[in-house]
VEXDREN-2710 file (C-alpha; in Angstrom, 1 decimal):
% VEXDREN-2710
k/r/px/py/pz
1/UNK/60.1/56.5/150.1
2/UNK/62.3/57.8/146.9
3/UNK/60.9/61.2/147.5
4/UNK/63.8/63.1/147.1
5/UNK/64.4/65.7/149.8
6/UNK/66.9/68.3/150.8
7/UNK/68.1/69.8/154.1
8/UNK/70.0/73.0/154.8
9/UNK/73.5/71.7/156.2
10/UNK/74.3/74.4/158.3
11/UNK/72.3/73.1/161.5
12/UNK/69.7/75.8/162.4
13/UNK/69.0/74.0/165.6
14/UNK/70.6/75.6/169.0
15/UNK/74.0/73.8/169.6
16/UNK/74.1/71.2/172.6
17/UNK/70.0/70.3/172.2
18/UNK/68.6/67.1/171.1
19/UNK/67.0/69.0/168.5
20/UNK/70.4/69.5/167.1
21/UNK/72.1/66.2/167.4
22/UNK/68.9/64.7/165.9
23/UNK/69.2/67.4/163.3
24/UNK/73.2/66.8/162.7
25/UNK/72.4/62.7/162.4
26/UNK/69.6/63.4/159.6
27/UNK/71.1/66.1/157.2
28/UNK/72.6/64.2/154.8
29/UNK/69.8/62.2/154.1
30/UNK/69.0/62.7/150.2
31/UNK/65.3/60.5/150.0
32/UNK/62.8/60.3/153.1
33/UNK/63.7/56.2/152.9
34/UNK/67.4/57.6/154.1
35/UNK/65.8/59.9/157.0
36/UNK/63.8/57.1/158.5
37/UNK/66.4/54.8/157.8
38/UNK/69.3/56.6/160.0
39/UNK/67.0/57.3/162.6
40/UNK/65.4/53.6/163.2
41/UNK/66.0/53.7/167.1
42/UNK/62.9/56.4/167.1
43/UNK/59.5/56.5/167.3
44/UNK/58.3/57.4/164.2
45/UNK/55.4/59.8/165.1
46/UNK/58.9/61.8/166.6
47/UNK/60.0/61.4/162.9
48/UNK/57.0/63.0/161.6
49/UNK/57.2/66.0/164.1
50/UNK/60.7/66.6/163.1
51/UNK/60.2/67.0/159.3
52/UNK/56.9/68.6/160.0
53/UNK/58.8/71.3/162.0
54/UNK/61.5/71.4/159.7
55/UNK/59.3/71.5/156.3
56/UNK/57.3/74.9/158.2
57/UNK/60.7/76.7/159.1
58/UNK/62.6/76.0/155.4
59/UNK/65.0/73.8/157.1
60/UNK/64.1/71.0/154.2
61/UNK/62.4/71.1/151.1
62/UNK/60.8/68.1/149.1
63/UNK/62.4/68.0/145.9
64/UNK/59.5/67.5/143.0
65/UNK/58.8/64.0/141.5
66/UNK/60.2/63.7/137.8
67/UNK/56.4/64.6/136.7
68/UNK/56.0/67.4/138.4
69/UNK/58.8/69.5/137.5
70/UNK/57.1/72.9/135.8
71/UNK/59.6/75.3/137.3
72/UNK/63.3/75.5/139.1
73/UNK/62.9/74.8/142.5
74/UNK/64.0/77.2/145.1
75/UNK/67.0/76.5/146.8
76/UNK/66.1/75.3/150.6
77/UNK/65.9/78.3/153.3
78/UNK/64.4/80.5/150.6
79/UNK/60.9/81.5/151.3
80/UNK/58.2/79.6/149.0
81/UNK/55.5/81.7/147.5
82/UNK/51.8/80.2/148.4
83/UNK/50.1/79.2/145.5
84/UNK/45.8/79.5/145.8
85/UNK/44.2/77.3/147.4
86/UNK/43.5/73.6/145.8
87/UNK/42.8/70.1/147.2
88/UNK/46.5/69.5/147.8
89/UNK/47.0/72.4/149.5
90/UNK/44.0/71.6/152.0
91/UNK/45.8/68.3/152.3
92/UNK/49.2/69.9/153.3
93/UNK/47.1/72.0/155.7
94/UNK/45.8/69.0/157.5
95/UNK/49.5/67.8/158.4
96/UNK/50.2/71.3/159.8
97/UNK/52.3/72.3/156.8
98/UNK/53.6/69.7/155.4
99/UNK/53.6/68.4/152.2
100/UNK/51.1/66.0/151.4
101/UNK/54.0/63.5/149.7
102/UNK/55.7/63.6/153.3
103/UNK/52.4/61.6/154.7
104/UNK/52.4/59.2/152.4
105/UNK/56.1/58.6/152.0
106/UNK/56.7/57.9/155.8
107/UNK/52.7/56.1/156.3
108/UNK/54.4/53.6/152.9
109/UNK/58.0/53.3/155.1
END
């Protein structure tokens, strides 16, 4: 739940859509604990799909735990380069993207 995470703040989601109010609501939130926090009055398997969607389209990025900082990260929006494949990434494949982290954080929340 302190997974640290970071959304674009200029809203990429078409103005006057659900998508885009939901979007506007959850944009400030700086851990995934804050993002399921300011949206308690949904389900959270809707939850899921939003950062799922978001996460495959650059919208957010998960910042990386203290341990695993090796490089800068890349500002959000910017394109990540895919790394070969390994166990983690074969877990991030089975949530249709996302990381692996995401799971866990909101399956812990």
């Amino acid at each position: 739940e302190n997974q640290r995470i970071e959304f674009l703040q200029d809203n990429p989601k078409k103005f006057g859509c659900k998508a885009h109010a939901n979007f506007e609501r959850y944009k400030g939130a700086k851990t995934v604990r804050e993002f399921l926090e300011i949206q308690t009055d949904r389900p959270r398997a809707g939850l899921i799909t939003d950062i799922k969607y978001d996460l495959s389209r650059a919208y957010v990025r998960l910042q990386p735990l203290p341990t695993e900082l090796s490089e800068a990260p890349a500002p959000v929006g910017a394109a990540v380069p895919r790394k070969s494949s390994s166990s983690s990434d074969r877990a991030a494949s089975k949530l249709g993207g996302a990381d692996a982290a995401v799971k866990k954080e909101l399956s812990a929340a």
